[in-house]
N, C-alpha and C positions, 0 to 999 in steps of 0.2 A: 504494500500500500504506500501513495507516494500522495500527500498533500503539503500542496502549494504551487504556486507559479513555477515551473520549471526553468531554475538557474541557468541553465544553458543559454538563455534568453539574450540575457546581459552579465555583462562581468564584474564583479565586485570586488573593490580594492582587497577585502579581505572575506573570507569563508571561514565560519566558528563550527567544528563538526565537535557534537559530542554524542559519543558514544553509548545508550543506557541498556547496561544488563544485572545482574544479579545485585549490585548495590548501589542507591543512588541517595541523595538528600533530598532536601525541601525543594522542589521543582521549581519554584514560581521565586522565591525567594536565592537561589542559585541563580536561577537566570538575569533577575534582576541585579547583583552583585556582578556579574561577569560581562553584565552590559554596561555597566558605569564603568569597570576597568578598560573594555573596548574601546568606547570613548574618551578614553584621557587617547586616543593612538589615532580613530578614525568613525567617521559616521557614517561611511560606503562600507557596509558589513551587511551577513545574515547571518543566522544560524539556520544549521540541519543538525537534527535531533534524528538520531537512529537509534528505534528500538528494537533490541536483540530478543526480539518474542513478542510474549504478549504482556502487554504491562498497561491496562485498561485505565488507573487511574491515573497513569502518569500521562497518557495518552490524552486522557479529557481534559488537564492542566494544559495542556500543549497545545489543545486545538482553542481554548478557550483566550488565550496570548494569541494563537492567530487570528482570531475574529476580532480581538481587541487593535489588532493590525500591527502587531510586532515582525518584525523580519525572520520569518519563523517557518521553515519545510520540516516535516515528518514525513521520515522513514519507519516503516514498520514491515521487519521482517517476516517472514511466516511462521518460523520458529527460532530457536535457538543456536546461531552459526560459531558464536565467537566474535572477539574487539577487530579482529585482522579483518575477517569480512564486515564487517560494519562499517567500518571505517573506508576499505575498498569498495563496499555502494554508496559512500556519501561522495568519496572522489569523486566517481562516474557522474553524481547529481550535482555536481558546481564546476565553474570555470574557474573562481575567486582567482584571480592574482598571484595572493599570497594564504597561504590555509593556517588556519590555528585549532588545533587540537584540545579538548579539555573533556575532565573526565568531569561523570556527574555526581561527585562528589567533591567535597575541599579537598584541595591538597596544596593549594598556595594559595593565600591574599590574594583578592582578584585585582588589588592595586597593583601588583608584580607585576601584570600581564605585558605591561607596558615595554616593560626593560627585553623580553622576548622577542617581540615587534621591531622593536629599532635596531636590534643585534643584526636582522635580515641585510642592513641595510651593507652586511659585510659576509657572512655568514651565508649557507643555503639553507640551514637547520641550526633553531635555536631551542636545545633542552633543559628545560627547567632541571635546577638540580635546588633543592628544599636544605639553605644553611642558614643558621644551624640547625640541626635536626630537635623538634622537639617533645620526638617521639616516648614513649616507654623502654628500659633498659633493654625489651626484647625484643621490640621490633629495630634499634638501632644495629644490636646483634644479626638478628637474623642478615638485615640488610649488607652490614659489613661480610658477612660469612660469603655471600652469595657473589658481591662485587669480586671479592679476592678470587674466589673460584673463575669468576667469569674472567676476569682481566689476566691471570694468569694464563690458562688455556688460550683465551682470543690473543692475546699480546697488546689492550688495548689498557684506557688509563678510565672507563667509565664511572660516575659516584653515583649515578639517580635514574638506573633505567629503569625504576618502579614507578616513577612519576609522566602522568598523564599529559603531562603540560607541556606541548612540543609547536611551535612556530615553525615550517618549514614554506619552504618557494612551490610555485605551482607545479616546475620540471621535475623536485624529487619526489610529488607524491606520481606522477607520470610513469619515472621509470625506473622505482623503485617499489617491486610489489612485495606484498606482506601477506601468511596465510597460515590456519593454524592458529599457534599463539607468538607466530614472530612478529606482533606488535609492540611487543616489550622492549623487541630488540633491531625497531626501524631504526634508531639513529645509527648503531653497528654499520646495519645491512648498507645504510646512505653513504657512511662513511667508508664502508669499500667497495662502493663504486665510483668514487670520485669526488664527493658532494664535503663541502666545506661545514661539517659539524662542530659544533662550541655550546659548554655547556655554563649555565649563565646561574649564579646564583640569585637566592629567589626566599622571601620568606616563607618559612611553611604556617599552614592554618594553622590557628590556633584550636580546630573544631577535628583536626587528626589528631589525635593521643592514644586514641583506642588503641588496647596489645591484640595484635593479630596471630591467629595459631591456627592453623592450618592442616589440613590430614596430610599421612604422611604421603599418600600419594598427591599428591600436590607437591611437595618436595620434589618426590623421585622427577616428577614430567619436566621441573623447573631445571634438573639436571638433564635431563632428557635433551633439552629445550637449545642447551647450552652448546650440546656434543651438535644438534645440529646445524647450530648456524656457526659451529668450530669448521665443519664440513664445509656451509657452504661459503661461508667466507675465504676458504683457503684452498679449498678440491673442488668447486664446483666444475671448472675446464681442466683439472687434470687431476681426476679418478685416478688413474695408474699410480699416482706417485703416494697416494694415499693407501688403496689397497696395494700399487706394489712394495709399497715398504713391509706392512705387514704381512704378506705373503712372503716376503723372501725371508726376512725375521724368520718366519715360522717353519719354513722349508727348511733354512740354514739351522738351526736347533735341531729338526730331526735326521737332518744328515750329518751332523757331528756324535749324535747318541751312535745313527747306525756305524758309522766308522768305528767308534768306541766299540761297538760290541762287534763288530768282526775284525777288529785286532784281538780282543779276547779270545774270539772264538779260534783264528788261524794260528795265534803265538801261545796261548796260555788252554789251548783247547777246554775252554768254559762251554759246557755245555746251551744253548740258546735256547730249545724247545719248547721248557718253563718257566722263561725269561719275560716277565710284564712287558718290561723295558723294549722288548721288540719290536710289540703291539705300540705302545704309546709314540716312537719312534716314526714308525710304519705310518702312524695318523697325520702326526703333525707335516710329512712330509707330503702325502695327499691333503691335507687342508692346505698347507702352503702354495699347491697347483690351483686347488680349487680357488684363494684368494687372489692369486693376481691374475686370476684368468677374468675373475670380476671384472678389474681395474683395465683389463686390456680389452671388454665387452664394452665399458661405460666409456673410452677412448674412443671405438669406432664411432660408439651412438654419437659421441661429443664432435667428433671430423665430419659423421654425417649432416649435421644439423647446426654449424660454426657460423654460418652465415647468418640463419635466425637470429641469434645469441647476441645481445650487448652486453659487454663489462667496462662501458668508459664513460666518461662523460665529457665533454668536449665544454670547456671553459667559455674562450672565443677563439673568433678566428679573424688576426686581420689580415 
């Protein structure tokens, strides 16, 4: 369901996409907050509002701001997809200029939003980062545990990819797609394609304090999450070098046990028959064929298909 004027129409200095799923605040009173912060930057704005489901009363809030003639398109999805496709049908529904992102809940002063905005003016993507943090001792934790994990594995220097509050240019939301739950980690993705990302501090609300706990699978997918955009930021055009590493690893381990055990066997005549160590040998050395034969399948697919593919982005040109 799509109501409103279809943005396509005309172009807006700026596009306020926010996101609503599983947790939001006071509808009318958030919007109004995020609209006075808007205005300290420009009055050529909308907002789209995508609802990830069914969310009937937030929906009636929404449509009741539009009749009142607020700049205001709803999206409403048919069910529940995730923030990455949300956020990818609000693209598709605006031209805006420049996009600003905000979740629907606080998580920064809406006064901040400002400082986001003007960064563009250097910047392709401006991500709120919430200093100082005025969280609970546990959610500061958590978040620290998570950065160090991520920044170690990526090689990158990030402090606040849990924060919603992302200013970015019309080109990166364009051709930088996001799917899944790699919303968390558009500014990454932006940043290794080329796009000038800076993370900007930013007061955090004073209406976040809540300790957040989490099941544990939620942890695990967030590691999950992690190893896959490890992937794609670094193997997406060359598989081989990812699986072939570990394929040869694994090959090279089980053809040093077998050498081990047939020097045993030819000098020290060690019997092999009841030998575990054969079998285990034996495997690693066919899983080692079987993993770079992956790496050397995901190559072709990659040479067949090279021409499709962008990984640059082209600054200018004079």
């Amino acid at each position: 369901m799509f109501i409103g004027k279809d943005s396509m129409d005309e172009q807006k200095e700026l596009a306020v996409i926010v996101p609503v799923s599983e947790r939001y605040d006071n509808v009318i009173g958030l919007y109004n907050d995020y609209k006075a912060g808007i205005e300290l930057y420009t009055k050529d704005y909308e907002f789209i509002y995508v609802l990830d489901g069914d969310f009937p009363d937030v929906e009636k809030l929404l449509e009741k701001l539009y009749q009142d003639g607020e700049p205001i398109k709803i999206i409403r999805l048919s069910k529940w997809f995730g923030e990455a496709t949300a956020l990818t049908a609000a693209f598709k529904k605006t031209n805006g200029k420049n996009i600003l992102t905000l979740p629907s809940y606080y998580q920064i002063e809406p006064s901040e939003i400002i400082k986001l905005l003007e960064r563009l003016n250097e910047a392709d993507m401006a991500v709120a980062w919430r200093w100082p943090r005025k969280d609970s001792a546990f959610n500061k934790l958590q978040a620290k545990v998570f950065h160090s994990i991520f920044n170690s594995i990526i090689d990158d220097d990030f402090h606040d990819l849990g924060c919603g509050v992302r200013a970015l240019r019309r080109k990166v939301a364009d051709e930088v797609p996001v799917y899944g739950d790699q919303h968390r980690f558009f500014p990454v993705l932006a940043s290794r394609r080329g796009f000038r990302v800076e993370e900007v501090k930013v007061e955090q609300s004073q209406r976040e304090t809540k300790t957040r706990l989490y099941k544990p699978g939620v942890y695990l997918r967030r590691l999950l999450d992690i190893l896959t955009v490890f992937f794609l930021a670094k193997f997406t055009k060359k598989p081989l070098r990812f699986f072939g590493l570990i394929g040869s690893a694994t090959f090279a381990l089980g053809g040093l046990l077998l050498i081990y055990l047939l020097i045993e066997r030819i000098f020290l005549g060690v019997d092999l028959g009841d030998r575990p160590l054969l079998l285990l040998a034996s495997l690693l050395v066919v899983l080692g064929v079987q993993i770079f034969a992956i790496g050397l399948i995901g190559e072709l697919i990659i040479f067949t298909h090279a021409k499709d593919i962008k990984e640059y982005t082209i600054e200018e040109i004079v």
